[in-house]
C-alpha positions as CSV (number, residue, x, y, z in Angstrom):
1,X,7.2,24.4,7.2
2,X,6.8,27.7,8.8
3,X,7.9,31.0,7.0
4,X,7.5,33.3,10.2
5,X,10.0,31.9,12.7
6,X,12.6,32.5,10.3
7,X,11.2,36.1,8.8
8,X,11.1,36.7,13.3
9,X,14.4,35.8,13.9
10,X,15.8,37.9,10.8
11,X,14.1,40.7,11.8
12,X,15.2,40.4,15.5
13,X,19.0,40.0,14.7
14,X,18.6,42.8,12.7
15,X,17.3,45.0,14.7
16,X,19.5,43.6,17.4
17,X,22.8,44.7,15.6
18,X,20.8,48.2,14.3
19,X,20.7,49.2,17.8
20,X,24.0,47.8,19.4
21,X,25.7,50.0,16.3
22,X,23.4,52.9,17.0
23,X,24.8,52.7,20.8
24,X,27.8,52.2,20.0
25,X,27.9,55.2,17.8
26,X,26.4,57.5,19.7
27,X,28.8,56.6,23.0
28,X,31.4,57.3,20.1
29,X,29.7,60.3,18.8
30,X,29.6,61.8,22.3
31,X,32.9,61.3,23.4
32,X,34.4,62.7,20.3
33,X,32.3,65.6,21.1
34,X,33.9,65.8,24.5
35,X,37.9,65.7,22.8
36,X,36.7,68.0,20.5
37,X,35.7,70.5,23.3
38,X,38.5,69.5,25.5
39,X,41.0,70.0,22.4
40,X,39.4,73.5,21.4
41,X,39.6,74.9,25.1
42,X,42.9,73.6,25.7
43,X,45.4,75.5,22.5
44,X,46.2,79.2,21.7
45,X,44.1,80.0,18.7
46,X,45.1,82.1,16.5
47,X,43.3,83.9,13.5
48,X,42.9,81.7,10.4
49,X,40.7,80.3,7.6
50,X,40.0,77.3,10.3
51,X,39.4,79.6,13.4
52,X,37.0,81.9,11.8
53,X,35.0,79.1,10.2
54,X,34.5,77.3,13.9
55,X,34.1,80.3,15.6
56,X,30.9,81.6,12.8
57,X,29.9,78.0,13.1
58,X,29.3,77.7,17.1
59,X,26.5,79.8,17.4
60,X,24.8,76.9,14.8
61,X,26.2,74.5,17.5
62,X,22.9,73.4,19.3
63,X,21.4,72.6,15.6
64,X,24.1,71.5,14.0
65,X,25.9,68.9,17.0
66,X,21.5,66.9,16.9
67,X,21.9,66.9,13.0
68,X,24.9,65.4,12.6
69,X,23.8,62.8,15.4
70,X,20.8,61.9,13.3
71,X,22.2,62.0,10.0
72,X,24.9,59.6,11.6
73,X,21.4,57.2,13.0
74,X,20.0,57.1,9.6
75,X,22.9,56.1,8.2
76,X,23.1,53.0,10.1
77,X,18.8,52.1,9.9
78,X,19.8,52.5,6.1
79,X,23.0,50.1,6.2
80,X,21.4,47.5,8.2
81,X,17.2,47.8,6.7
82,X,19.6,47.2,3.0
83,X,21.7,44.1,4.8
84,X,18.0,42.9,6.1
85,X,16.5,43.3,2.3
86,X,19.4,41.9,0.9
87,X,18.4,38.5,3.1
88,X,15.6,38.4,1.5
89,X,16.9,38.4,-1.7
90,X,19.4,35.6,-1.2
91,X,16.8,33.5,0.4
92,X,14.4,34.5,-2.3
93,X,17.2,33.5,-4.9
94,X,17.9,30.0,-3.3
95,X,14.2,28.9,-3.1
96,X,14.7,28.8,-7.0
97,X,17.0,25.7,-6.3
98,X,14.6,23.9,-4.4
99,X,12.7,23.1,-7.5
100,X,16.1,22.1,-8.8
101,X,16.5,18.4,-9.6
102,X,21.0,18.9,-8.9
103,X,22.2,17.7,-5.9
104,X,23.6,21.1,-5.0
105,X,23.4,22.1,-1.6
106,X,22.2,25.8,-1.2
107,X,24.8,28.3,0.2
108,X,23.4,31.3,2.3
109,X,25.6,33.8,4.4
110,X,26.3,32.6,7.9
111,X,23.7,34.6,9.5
112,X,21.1,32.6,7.9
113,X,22.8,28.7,8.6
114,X,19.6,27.4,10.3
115,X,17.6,29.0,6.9
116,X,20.2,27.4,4.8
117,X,20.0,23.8,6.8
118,X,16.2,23.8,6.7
119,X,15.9,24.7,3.2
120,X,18.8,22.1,2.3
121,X,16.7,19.3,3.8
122,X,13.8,21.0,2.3
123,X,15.0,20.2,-0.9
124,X,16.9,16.8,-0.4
125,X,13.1,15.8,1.3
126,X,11.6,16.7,-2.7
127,X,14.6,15.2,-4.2
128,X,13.3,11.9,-2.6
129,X,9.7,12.3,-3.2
130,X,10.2,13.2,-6.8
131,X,12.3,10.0,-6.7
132,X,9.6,8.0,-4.7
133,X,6.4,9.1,-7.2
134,X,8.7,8.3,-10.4
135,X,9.6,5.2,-8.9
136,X,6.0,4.0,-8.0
137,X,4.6,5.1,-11.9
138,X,7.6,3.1,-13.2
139,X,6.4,0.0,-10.9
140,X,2.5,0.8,-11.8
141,X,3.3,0.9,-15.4
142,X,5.3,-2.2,-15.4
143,X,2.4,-3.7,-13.6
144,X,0.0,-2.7,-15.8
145,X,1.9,-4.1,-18.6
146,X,2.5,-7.6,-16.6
147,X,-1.3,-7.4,-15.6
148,X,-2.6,-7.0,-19.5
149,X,0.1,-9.9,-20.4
150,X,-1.4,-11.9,-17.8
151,X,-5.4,-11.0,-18.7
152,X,-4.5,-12.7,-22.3
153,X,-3.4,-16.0,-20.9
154,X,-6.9,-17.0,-18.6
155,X,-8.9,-15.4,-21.8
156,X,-7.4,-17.8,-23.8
157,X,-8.1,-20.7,-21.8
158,X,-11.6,-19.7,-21.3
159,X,-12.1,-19.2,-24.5
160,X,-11.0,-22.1,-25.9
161,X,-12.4,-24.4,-23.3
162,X,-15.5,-22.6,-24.1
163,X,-15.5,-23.6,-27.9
164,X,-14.6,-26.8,-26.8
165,X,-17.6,-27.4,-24.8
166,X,-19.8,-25.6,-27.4
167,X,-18.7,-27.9,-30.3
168,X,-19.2,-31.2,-28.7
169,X,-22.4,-31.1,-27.4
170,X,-22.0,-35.2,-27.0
171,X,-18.9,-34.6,-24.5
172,X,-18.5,-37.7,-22.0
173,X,-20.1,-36.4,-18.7
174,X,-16.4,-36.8,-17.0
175,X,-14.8,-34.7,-19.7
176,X,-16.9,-32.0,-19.7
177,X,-17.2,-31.8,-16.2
178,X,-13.0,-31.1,-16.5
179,X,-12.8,-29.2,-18.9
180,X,-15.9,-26.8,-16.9
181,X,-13.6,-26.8,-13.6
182,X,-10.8,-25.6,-15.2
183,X,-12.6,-23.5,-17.2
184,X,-14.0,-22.0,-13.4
185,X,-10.5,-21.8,-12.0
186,X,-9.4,-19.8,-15.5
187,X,-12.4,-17.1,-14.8
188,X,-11.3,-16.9,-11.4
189,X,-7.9,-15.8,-11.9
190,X,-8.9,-13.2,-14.8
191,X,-11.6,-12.0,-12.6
192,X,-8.3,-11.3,-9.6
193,X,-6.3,-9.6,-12.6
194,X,-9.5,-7.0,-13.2
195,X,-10.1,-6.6,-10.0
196,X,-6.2,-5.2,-9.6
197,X,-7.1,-3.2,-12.5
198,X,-9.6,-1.5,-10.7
199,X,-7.9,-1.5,-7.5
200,X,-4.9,0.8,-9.0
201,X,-7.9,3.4,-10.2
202,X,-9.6,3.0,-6.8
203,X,-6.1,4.1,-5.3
204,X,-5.4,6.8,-7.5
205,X,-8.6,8.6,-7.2
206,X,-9.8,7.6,-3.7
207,X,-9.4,10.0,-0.8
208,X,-9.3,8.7,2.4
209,X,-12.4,9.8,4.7
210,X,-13.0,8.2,7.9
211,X,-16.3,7.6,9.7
212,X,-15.5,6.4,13.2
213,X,-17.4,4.8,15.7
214,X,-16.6,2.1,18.4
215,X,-15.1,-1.0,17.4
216,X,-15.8,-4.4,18.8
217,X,-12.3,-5.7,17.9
218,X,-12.5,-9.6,18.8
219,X,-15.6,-9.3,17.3
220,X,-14.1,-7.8,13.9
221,X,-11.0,-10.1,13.7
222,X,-12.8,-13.4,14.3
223,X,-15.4,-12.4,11.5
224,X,-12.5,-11.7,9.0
225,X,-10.8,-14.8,10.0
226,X,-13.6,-17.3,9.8
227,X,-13.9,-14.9,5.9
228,X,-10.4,-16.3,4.8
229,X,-11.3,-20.3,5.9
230,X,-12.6,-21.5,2.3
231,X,-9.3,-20.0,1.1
232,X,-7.0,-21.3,4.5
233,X,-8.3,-24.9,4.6
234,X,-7.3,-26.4,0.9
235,X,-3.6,-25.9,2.2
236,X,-4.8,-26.8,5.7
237,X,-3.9,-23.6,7.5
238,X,-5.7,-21.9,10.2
239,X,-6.2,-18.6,11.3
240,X,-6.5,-18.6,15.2
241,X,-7.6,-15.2,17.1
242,X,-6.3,-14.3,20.3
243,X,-7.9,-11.0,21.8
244,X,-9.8,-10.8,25.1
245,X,-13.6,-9.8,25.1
246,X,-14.3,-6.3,25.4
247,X,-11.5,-4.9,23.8
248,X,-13.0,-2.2,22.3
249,X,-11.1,0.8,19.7
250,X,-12.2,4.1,18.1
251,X,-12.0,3.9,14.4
252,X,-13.6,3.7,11.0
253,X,-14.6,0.2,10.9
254,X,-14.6,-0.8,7.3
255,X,-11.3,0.9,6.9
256,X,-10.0,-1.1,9.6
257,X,-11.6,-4.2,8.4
258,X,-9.7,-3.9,5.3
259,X,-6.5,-3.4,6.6
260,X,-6.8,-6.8,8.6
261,X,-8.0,-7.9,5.2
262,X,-5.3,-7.0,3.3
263,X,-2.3,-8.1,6.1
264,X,-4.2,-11.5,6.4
265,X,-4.7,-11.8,2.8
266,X,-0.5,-11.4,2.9
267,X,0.0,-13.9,5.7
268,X,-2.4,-16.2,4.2
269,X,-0.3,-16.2,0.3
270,X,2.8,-16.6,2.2
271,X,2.8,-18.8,5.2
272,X,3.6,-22.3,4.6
273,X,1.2,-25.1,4.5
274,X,-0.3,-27.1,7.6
275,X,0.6,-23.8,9.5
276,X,-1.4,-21.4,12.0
277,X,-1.3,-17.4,11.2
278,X,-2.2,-16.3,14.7
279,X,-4.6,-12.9,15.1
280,X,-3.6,-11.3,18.6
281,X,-4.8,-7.9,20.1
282,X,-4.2,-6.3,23.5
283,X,-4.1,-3.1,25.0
284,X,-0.3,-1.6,25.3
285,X,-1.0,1.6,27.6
286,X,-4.1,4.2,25.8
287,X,-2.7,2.2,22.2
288,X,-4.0,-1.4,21.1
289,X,-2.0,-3.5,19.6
290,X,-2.8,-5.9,16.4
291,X,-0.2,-8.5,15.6
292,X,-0.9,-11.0,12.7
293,X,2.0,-13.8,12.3
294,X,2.7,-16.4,10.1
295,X,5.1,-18.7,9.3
296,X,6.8,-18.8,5.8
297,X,9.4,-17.7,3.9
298,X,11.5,-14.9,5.5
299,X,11.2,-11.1,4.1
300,X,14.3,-10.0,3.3
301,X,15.6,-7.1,5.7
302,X,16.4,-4.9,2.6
303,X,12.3,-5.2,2.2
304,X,10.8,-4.3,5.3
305,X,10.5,-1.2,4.7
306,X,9.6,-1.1,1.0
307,X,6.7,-3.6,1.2
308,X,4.7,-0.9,2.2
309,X,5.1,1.4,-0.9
310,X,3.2,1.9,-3.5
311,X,2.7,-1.2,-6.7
312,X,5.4,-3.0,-4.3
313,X,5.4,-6.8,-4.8
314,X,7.4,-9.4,-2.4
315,X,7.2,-11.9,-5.0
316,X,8.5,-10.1,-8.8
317,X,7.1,-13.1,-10.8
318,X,5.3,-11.7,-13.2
319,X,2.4,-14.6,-13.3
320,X,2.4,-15.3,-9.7
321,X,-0.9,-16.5,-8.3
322,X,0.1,-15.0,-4.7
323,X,1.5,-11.6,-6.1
324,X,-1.0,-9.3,-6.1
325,X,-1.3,-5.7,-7.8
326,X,1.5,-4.6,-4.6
327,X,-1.3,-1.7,-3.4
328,X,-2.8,-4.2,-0.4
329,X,-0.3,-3.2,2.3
330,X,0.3,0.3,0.9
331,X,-3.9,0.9,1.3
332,X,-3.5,-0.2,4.9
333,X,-0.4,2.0,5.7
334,X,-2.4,5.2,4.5
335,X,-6.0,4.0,6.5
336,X,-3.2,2.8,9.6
337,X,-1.8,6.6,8.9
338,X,-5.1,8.2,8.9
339,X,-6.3,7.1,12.2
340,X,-2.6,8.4,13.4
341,X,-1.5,4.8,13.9
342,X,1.7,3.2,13.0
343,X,1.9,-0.4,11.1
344,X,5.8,-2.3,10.4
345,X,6.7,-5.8,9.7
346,X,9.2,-8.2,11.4
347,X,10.7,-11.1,9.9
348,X,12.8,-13.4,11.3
349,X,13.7,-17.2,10.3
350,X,10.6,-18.6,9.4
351,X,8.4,-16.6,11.3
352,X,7.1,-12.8,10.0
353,X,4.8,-10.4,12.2
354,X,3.1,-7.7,10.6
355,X,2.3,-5.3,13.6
356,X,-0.4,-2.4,13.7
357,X,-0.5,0.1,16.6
358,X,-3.8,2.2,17.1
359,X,-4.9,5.0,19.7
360,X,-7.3,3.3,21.4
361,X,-9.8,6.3,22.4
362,X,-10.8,9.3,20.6
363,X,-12.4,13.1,22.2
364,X,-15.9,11.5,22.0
365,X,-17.0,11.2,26.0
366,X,-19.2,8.1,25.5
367,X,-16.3,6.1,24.3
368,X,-15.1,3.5,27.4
């Protein structure tokens, strides 16, 4: 926010009231001077203390009547420069309860509401973000703790499927063939639990940089969606792309890719079996439009708008094989964000629409 609009309009108001009460006072100043003359012309003096001290001070009049005139303008430049400086002090004073974790409202002198309103949502806006980050560590450190409790349970399994393996080397054929598949399937899953490991030190240390180019979008989409069919087909689901041939976009590519990567990756743990998660793109005006739908269980309404924070998980269970390390959809909010895009979710009955809007060209002339 700004600092100079508000030092401007301070200053301006200021000044504003320095020289209405300098007007003012001088229109006052003079016609007192007028009564006075009127007054002194108009009565019989005669001699006393008071006549002989205005009559030895009117030669001194042409200095004295100027003086007195801008002794009177300093006086107001001093009264309203001290009411300026002391705005600055109360608005120095109540940016010390910005910091403040209270729920106090600051209180500033009516002059200064809009400072005081800005300031107040200022601080309620920190009050939330402090809130915010302390909430995601608390969900980050709970998953950390789930994700270690987790590691131990696949380890186990390996390991002791492993020893089995290794001491009888005269295993039937058929045995050892099961007790090597499910050894596999254990690996698998502890190699997903490091990989979220890393994935929370990748988001906490990564900056977002983007290096765009043009995009062949159907291109992109079908690639990632023929990516997901070893995983789609055991459960007999299908993703289906629906985008017309040359739509083209301005972006970072491999950021992109992973945001369709991650919202499919969603759809795909979620939608129900023997179902299709349909892929469609169009152009909406200079935007493009991504939608990816599924059908599944319903997100709650209450969680639309959290899925997309930080160490967020839909599904709580702390061994689910679907919930992930909650950082998938809150990576492609921030890529969505960088490219000055906009992603939300809809959910109704059984169907759920995760929709991504993009600016489709960029300042780069060759782009068509």
């Amino acid at each position: 926010m700004k600092i100079k609009p508000f030092r401007s309009k301070i200053m301006r108001t200021a000044l504003f009231q320095c020289v209405r009460a300098a007007v003012l006072a001088t229109v006052f100043y003079g016609l007192s001077l007028v009564l006075v003359y009127y007054i002194g012309y108009s009565i019989t003096w005669y001699p006393s203390p008071v006549y002989y001290l205005i009559h030895g001070l009117l030669p001194y009049a042409s200095l004295l009547v100027p003086m007195a005139w801008l002794i009177m303008l300093l006086a107001i430049i001093y009264y309203y420069w001290n009411k300026t400086a002391g705005y600055i002090e109360e608005i120095a004073t109540a940016s010390l309860s910005l910091v403040q974790p209270d729920e106090e409202e600051i209180r500033l002198p009516q002059e200064l509401r809009e400072i005081e309103t800005r300031m107040n949502q200022i601080k309620k806006e920190a009050r939330k973000s402090a809130r915010e980050a302390k909430e995601a560590e608390q969900r980050k450190n709970d998953l950390v703790v789930n994700l270690a409790h987790d590691i131990r349970t696949p380890l186990s399994s390996v390991i002791g499927y492993l020893s089995l393996l290794d001491e009888a080397p005269d295993m039937p054929p058929e045995q050892r063939s099961k007790y090597t598949g499910i050894t596999l399937d254990k690996a698998g899953r502890l190699e997903q639990l490091v990989d979220e490991f890393f994935e929370i030190t990748r988001f906490n240390l990564s900056t977002i940089v983007l290096n765009k180019g043009k995009i062949n979008l159907p291109f992109m989409l079908r690639q990632i969606a023929d990516e997901f069919y070893p995983m789609l087909s055991p459960e007999n689901k299908e993703a289906v792309v629906d985008a017309p041939e040359g739509l083209a976009l301005w972006g970072d590519a491999d950021k992109l890719s992973r945001v369709f990567n991650n919202i499919l990756k969603n759809a795909a743990a979620y939608s129900y079996n023997d179902t299709k998660i349909i892929i469609s793109a169009f152009l909406n005006n200079k935007n493009v439009v991504i939608q990816v739908s599924n059908q599944g269980d319903p997100i709650p309404s209450q969680k639309l708008e959290t899925i997309f924070e930080r160490f967020f998980r839909l599904d709580n269970a702390r061994s689910s094989q679907t919930g992930g390390a909650g950082l998938g959809l809150a990576i492609a909010k921030e890529i969505v964000d960088a490219h000055r895009g906009t992603i939300s979710a809809k959910s109704s009955g059984t169907n759920t629409t995760f929709i991504v809007t993009l600016p489709q060209n960029d300042t780069d002339p060759s782009f068509s």
